[in-house]
C-alpha distance (Angstrom), angle and dihedral (degrees) to the residues before:
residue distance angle dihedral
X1 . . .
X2 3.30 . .
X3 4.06 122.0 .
X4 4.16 111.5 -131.2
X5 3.21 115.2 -104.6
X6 3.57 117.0 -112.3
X7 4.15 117.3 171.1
X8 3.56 124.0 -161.0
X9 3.84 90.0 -106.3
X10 3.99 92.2 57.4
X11 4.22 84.2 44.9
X12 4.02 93.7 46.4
X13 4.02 88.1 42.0
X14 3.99 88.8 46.8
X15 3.92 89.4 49.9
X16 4.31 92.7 45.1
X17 3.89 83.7 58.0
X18 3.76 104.3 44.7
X19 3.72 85.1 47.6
X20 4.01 90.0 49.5
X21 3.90 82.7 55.2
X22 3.66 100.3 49.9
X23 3.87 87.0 45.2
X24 4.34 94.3 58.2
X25 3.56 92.7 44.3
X26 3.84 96.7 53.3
X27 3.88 83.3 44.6
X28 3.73 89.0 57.1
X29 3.80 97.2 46.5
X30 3.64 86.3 50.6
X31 3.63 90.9 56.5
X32 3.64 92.7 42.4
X33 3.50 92.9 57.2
X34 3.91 97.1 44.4
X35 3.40 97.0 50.6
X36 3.63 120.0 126.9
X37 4.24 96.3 -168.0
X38 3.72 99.5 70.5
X39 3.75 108.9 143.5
X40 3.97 131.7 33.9
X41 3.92 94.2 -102.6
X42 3.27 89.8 66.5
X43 3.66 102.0 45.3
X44 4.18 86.2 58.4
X45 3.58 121.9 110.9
X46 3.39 131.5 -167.6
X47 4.00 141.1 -156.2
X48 3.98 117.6 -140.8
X49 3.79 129.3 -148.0
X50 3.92 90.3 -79.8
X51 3.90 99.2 48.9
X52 3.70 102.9 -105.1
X53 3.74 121.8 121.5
X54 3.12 123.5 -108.3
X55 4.27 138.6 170.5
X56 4.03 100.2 -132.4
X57 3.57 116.4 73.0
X58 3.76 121.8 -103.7
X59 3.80 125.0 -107.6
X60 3.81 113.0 -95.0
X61 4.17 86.8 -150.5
X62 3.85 91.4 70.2
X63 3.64 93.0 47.7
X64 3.78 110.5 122.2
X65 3.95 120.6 -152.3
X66 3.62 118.3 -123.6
X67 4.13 125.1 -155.9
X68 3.68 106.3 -135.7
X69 3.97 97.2 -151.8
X70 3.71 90.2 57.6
X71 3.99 86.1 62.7
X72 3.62 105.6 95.1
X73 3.89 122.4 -166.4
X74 3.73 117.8 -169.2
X75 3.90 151.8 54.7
X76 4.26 108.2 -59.0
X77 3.78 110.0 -118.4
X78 3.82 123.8 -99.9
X79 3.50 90.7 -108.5
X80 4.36 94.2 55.8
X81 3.81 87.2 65.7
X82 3.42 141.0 54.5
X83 3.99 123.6 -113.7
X84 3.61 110.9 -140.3
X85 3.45 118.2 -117.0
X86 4.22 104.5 -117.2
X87 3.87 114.9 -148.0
X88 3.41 119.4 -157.5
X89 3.61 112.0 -110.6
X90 3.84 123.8 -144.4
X91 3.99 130.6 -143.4
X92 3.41 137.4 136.9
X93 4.26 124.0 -104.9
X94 3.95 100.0 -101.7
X95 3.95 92.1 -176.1
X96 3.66 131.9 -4.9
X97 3.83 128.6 178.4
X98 3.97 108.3 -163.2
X99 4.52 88.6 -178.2
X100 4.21 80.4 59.0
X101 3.59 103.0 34.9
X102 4.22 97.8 -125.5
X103 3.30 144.7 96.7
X104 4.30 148.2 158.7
X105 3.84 124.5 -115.3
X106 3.90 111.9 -167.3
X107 3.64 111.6 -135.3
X108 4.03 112.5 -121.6
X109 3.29 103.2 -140.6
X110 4.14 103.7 30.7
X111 4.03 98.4 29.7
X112 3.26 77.0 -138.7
X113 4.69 113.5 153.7
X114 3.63 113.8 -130.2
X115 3.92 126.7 -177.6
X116 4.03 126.7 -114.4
X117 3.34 135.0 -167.1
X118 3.84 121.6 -168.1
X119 4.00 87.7 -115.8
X120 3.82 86.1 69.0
X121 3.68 94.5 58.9
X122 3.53 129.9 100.4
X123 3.66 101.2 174.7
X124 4.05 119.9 31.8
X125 3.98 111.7 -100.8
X126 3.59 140.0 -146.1
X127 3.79 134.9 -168.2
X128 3.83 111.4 -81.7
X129 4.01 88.9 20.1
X130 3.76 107.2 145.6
X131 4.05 105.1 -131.3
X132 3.97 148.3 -176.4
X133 3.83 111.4 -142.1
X134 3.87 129.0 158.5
X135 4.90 119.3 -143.7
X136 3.04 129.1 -114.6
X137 3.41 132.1 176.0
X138 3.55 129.6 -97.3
X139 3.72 156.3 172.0
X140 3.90 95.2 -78.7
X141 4.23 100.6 16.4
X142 3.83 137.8 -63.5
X143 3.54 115.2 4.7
X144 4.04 120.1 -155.5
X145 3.37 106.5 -134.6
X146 4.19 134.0 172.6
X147 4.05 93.6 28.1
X148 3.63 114.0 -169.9
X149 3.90 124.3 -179.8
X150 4.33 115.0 -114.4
């Protein structure tokens, strides 16, 4: 029979990993031992009347009762809130590229740039064209949308 063979490489490797062993568990003894945590109470933490964290507990006198019902979870109905009445905004077409799809309309009253696309459009648009258009927001800003020729 033959013996296994076992080089000095496989025996030195063999003796860097036991080593490596005995090393991480003396480690973690160590940090058993040092440990200041120990038991559960001192592991608990506790959040005071103003939300920060904190390790004593807090005082059951300021405790403030809370009616469950009155909790509501959820989006409000269309009807709880107000729509915003949209007015249409006018401007005239500063730059429009029909090959590209895009454009600028100058607001009239705030000289303000906003951004077209040729999905926004209800009518087709030129440079100079006088328009009605109403914002809404976007990736990058105010968005023209629903542009109508005057």
């Amino acid at each position: 029979m033959a013996r296994a063979q076992e080089t000095f490489n496989k025996k030195e490797k063999e003796k860097k990993r036991l080593k490596k062993r005995e090393e991480k568990m003396k480690k973690k003894e160590v940090r058993k031992a040092n440990s200041k945590g120990g038991d559960f109470e001192n592991m608990i933490a506790y959040v005071d009347e103003n939300g920060h964290l904190t390790d004593t507990p807090p005082d059951p006198s300021k405790k403030v009762k809370v009616d469950a019902e009155s909790i509501v979870i959820g989006i409000p109905r269309k009807e709880d809130y107000e729509e915003e009445e949209v007015a249409d905004k006018t401007g005239k077409v500063s730059y429009f590229d029909t090959s590209k799809g895009f454009g600028f309309i100058i607001d009239s009253v705030s000289q303000e740039k906003y951004f077209v696309h040729i999905s926004g459009l209800i009518d087709e648009v030129l440079e100079n064209d006088k328009v009605t258009f109403e914002l809404e927001k976007g990736l990058k800003g105010m968005n023209a949308v629903r542009v109508k020729k005057i």
